[in-house]
N, C-alpha and C positions, 0 to 999 in steps of 0.2 A: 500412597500419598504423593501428590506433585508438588513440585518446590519450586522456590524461590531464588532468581537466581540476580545477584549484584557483578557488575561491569564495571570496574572500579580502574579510571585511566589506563587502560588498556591502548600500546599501540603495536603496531607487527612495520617492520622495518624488515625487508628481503634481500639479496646482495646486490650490490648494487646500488645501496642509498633509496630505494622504493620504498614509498610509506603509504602500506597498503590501508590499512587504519592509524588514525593519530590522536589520543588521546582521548579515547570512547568511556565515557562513564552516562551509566544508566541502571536503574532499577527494572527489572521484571516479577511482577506479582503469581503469588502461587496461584496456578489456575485461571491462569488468563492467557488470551490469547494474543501474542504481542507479535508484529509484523515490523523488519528491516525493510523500507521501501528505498530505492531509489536506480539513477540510470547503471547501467554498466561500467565498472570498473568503482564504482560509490565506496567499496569496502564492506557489501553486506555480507557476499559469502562469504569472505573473511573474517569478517566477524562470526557469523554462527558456525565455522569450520573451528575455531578457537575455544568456542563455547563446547563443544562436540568433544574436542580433545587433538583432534587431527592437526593443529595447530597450535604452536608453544608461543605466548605474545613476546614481543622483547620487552616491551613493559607495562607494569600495572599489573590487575588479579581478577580472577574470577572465583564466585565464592558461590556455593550453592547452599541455601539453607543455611550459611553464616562459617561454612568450611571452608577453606582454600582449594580447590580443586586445580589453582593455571597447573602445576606440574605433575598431575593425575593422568594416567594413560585413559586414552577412549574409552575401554573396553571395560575401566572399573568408574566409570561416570554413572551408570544407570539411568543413559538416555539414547531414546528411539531414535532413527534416522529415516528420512524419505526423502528419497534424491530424483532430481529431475529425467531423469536416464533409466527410472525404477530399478538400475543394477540388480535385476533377475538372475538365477542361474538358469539357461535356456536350458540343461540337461535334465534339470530337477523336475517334478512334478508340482504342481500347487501346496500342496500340502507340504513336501519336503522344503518348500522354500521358507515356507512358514515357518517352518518348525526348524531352521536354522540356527537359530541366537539363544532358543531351548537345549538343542544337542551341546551348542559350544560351553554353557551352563551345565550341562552333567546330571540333565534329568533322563528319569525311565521313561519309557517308552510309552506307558499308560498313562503317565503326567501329562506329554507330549501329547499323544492324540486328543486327549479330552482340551489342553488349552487349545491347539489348532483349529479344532472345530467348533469353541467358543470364537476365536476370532473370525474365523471364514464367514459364521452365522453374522457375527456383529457388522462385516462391509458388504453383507449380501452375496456372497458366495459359497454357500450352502449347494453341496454336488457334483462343485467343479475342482476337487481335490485331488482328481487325477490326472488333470491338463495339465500341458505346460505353455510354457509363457507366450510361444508362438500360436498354441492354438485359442488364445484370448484378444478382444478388443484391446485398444489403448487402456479405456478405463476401467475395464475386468483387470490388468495388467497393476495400474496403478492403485487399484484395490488391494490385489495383494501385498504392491510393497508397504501398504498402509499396514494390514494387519501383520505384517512380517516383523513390523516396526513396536505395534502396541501388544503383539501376545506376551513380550517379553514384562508388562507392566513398568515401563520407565515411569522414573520419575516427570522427566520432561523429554518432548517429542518437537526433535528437529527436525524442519522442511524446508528444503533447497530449492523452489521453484516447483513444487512437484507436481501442479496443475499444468505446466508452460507448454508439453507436448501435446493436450488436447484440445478438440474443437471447441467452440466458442458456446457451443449450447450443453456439450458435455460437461465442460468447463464448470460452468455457472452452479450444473446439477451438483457436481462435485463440492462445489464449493459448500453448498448446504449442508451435505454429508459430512464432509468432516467438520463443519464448524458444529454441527449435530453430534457430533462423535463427542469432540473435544467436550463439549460440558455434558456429554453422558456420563465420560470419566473420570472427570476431572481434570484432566489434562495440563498442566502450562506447555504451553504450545510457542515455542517460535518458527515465524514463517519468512522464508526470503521471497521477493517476488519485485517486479521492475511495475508491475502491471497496476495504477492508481488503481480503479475501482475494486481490483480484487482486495484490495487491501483496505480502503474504505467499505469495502461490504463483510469483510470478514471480520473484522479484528476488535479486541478492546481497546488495545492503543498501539501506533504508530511511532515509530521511529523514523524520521528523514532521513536520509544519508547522502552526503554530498562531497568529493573528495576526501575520502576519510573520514569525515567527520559528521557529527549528529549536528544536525540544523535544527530539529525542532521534535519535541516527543509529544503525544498528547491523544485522546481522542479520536476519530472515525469527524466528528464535527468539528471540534477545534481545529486542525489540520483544517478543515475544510474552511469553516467560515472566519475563522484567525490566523492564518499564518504570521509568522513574527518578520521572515524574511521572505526579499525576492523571491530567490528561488525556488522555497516551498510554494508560495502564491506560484509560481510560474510551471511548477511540477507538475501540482493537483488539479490537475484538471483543466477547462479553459478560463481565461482570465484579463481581463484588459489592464495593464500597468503603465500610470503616468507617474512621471517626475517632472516638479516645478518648485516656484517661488512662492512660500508663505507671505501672502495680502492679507491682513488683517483676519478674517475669520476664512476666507478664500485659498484655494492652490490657484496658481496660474500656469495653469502647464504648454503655454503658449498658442499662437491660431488662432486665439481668441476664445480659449476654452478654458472658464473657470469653473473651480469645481466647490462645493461647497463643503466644509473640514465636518466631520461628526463631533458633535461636542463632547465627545471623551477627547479627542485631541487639541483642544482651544490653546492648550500648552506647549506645543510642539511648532518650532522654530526654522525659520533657514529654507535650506531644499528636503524638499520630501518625495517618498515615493510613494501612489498611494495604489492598492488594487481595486477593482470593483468586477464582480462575477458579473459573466453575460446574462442568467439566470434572473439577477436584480432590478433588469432595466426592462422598462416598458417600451413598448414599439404599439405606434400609432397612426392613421392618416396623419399627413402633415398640415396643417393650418396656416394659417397667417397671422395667428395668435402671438402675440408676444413672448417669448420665452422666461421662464423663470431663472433670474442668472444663479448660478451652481450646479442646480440638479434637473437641466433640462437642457436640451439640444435639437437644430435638427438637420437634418443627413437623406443622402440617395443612396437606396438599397446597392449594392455593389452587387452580389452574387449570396445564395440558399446553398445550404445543406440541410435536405432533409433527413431529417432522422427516427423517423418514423414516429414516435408516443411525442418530438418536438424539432422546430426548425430551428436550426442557426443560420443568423443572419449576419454577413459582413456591411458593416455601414460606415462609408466615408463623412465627414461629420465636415459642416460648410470651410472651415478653418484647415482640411488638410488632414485629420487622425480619423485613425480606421479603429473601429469597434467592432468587438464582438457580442451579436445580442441573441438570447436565444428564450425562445418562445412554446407554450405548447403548444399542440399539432390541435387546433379550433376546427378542422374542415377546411378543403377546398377553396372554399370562399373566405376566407380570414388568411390567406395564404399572399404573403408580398415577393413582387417579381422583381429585378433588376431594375431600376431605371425609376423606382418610384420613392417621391418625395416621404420622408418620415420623420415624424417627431417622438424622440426620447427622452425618457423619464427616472429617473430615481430617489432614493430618499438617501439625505450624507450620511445616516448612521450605515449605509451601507458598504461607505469606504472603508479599507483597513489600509492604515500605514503602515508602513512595511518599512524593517532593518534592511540599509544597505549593508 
């Protein structure tokens, strides 16, 4: 059975006054797949190094299944580990590695082979039990430390970045496999990773992490089409972000660019921030049409990125702001170059305002 694990103000304070997490409280659901995202130094490994055992919080608890575990050694947690390094033993054989956290448990040797070569079968390494780690790909390699991890039957299975050493197409393959894995067996799975889409593609819900601290939980889409704060709008992905003066139903975010409020925020006062995905905005021949004041604009193409299945477009907007707009990839002929005039479009429910 996978479990449940509660983050209850959790912070880790190192000598020297470092406060590597600061007050982390969060719920993780049994059998779900939850993912720590954010930049380097954010507090994720630290955080799931804590959750693991490897780390004692200074303060707060972690509870699994409604137990206290913060002062429980690693080794009597009853969870998997897969680390970004696959920490292989290069002496061992495949199967010996495997069959590591079985020996340390004080099983026979018939127990041992028959789980090994249940897990080997389960990451597709059926025959290669007598290799060792040198004689494997990256991701034969990462394979096994996958099943090295779940022969043991944890309750929950923690991952340290453990995609980050593969290529970009390997990568992705992997990504399916274990997310494939994970609800074969149930799994509650937490994942660290810096990397937006893998965590948007993987995950039930996210976690931000931003100087110690959780910025927003939620979702694969909330994350994406809500963020609460800056920074997660500015994390996830690409994003154009204005701040101005509340005009009446309007933002005026200066240059002569008004924006028109979505009417869930008709309420909302003062200066604001507001986002809007490149995704949202339409790009057009430019006309001589009169523009629609809030949700229209228009602008000379600056510079393309294409990106093969779609373009992104940098476009300077008559007033001075630079937009990011991005488009699918129509052909050749629907393709805008530098220099050329355009008109921009969108609709206000598609602003989100955003906590400073």
């Amino acid at each position: 059975m996978s479990a449940s694990i509660e983050i209850a103000g959790v912070s880790k304070v190192y000598d020297g006054g470092v406060r590597a997490v600061d007050a982390v409280a969060m719920d993780i659901r049994q059998g779900e797949f939850f993912s720590l995202l954010g930049p380097s130094g954010c507090g994720k490994t630290t955080t799931l190094r804590m959750i693991a055992g490897f780390e004692i919080p200074s303060a707060g608890a972690i509870r699994v299944d409604g137990a206290d575990v913060t002062h429980v050694p690693a080794h009597k947690r009853d969870m998997g580990m897969v680390f970004q390094n696959y920490a292989l033993f290069p002496h061992r054989t495949v199967a010996e590695n495997v069959a590591f956290g079985l020996r340390m448990r004080g099983l026979d040797k018939a127990t041992i082979a028959v789980k090994v070569k249940a897990a080997l079968a389960m990451v597709e390494l059926s025959g290669l039990e007598d290799r060792r780690p040198a004689q494997l790909s990256g991701g034969q390699q990462q394979r096994v430390a996958l099943a090295r991890a779940i022969v043991i039957a944890p309750r929950v299975l923690l991952c340290d970045e453990p995609l980050g050493a593969l290529d970009k197409k390997l990568r992705q393959q992997m990504q399916f496999e274990l997310k494939q894995l994970q609800k074969k067996l149930g799994l509650t799975l937490v994942f660290v990773t810096h990397d937006q889409e893998e965590a948007l593609a993987m995950s039930d819900r996210i976690a931000v992490m931003n100087g110690g601290r959780v910025e927003q939980v939620g979702t694969p889409t909330e994350i994406y089409n809500q963020p609460i704060t800056r920074f997660v709008a500015d994390f996830i992905g690409d994003t154009n972000i204005f701040r101005g003066e509340r005009v009446g139903p309007n933002l005026d975010v200066g240059k002569g660019l008004i924006l028109a409020l979505p009417p869930s925020e008709m309420q909302s006062t003062g200066v604001l921030s507001v986002a809007l995905r490149p995704e949202k905005i339409r790009l057009s021949p430019r006309t001589d049409a009169a523009v629609t004041a809030g949700s229209c604009a228009h602008g000379i193409v600056e510079n393309t990125n294409f990106l093969g299945g779609a373009v992104l477009y940098r476009v300077t907007l008559e007033g001075g702001h630079r937009v990011l707009v991005q488009q699918p990839n129509a052909g050749t002929s629907r393709l805008f170059i530098p220099g050329n005039g355009v008109t921009l479009e969108w609709t206000p429910a598609d602003l989100v305002v955003l906590k400073d």
